[in-house]
C-alpha positions, 0 to 999 in steps of 0.5 A: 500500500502506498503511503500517501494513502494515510492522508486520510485519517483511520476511519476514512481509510478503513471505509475506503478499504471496506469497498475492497475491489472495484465492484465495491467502489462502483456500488457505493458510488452507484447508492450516492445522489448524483448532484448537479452543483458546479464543485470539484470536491476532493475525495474525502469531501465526497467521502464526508457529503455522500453525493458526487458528480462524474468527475469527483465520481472518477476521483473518489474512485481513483483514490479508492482502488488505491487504498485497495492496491491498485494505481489511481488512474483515470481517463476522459472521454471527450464529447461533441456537444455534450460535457466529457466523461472522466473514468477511474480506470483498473486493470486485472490480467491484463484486461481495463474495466472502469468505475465511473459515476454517471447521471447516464445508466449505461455509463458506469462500471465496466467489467475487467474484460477490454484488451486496450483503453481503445475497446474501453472507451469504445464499449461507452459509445451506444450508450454516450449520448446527448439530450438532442439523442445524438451520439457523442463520444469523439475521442479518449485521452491517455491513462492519467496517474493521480499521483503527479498530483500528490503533492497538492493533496488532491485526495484529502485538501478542501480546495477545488480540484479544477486544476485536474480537470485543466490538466485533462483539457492540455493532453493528448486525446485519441480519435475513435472514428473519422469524419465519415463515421460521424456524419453518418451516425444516427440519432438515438430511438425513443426506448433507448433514450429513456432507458439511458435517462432512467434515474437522471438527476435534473435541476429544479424548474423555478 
């Protein structure tokens, strides 16, 4: 176990490591309220409120497999006018799965099981879409490890994590599919749009 875990303080770090595998993450971030605030909270502010968005999501998750022995690594999937999507990302014989939080059904964790971060990010492609039922994803960026940022305490400081999100805006992202792919995409059926929005969280009409 690697020491910048013990940032968090004993009973943080035993929750963290009650979740014991990534399955384990993935369900208590799926028993979180998903929140719609613009914030970048850290891990133990996620830890400490119960609710996240996607990308704090992505970071808790990180910070999670690590106390239980795996990188924190994370990778964004770009969109076309849609938000991105930032995953924690893990790998078991070889194979990539994610944990990943999501106001979307289909665009949570995904089994161990993909041969390279290309099939990864590719498995999310049916089921990444906008309001206007279009498909969105674009394109996948490299592996990040989250310790880079270990010295600004991104598991534990009170502070907003922009800088991370910044950070995954200046590196290098991969095109899935050409400019002909895209032009002949077909938007989203009816029962596929509502299964994909079942449970979405929205902001309050005034």
């Amino acid at each position: 176990m690697d020491r910048p875990t013990n940032a968090f303080t004993p009973p943080e770090l035993r929750r963290l490591r009650s979740l014991k595998d990534p399955h384990g993450i993935q369900r208590l971030l799926d028993d979180m309220p998903y929140h719609l605030a613009d914030t970048a909270w850290s891990p133990r502010r996620v830890l400490r409120e119960n609710t996240s968005h996607c990308f704090e999501g992505a970071l808790f998750a990180a910070a999670a497999l690590r106390a239980n022995g795996y990188p924190p690594l994370i990778l964004d999937l770009e969109a076309d006018h849609d938000t991105d999507h930032v995953i924690a990302i893990y790998r078991v014989h070889g194979h990539w799965g994610a944990v990943a939080k999501s106001n979307y059904t289909g665009c949570r964790y995904r089994e161990p099981v993909y041969r390279s971060l290309r099939e990864l990010a590719l498995s999310y492609f049916d089921v990444y879409f906008n309001l206007r039922r279009e498909r969105s994803l674009r394109t996948f960026s490299r592996s990040v490890n989250m310790a880079r940022f270990d010295p600004r305490g991104w598991m534990t400081t009170d502070d907003h994590l922009w800088y991370v999100a910044e950070y995954l805006f200046t590196i290098r992202h991969h095109r899935l599919f050409t400019p002909a792919m895209i032009r002949n995409l077909h938007r989203l059926d009816d029962r596929s749009f509502r299964a994909g929005c079942l449970g979405r969280a929205e902001k309050p009409t005034p």
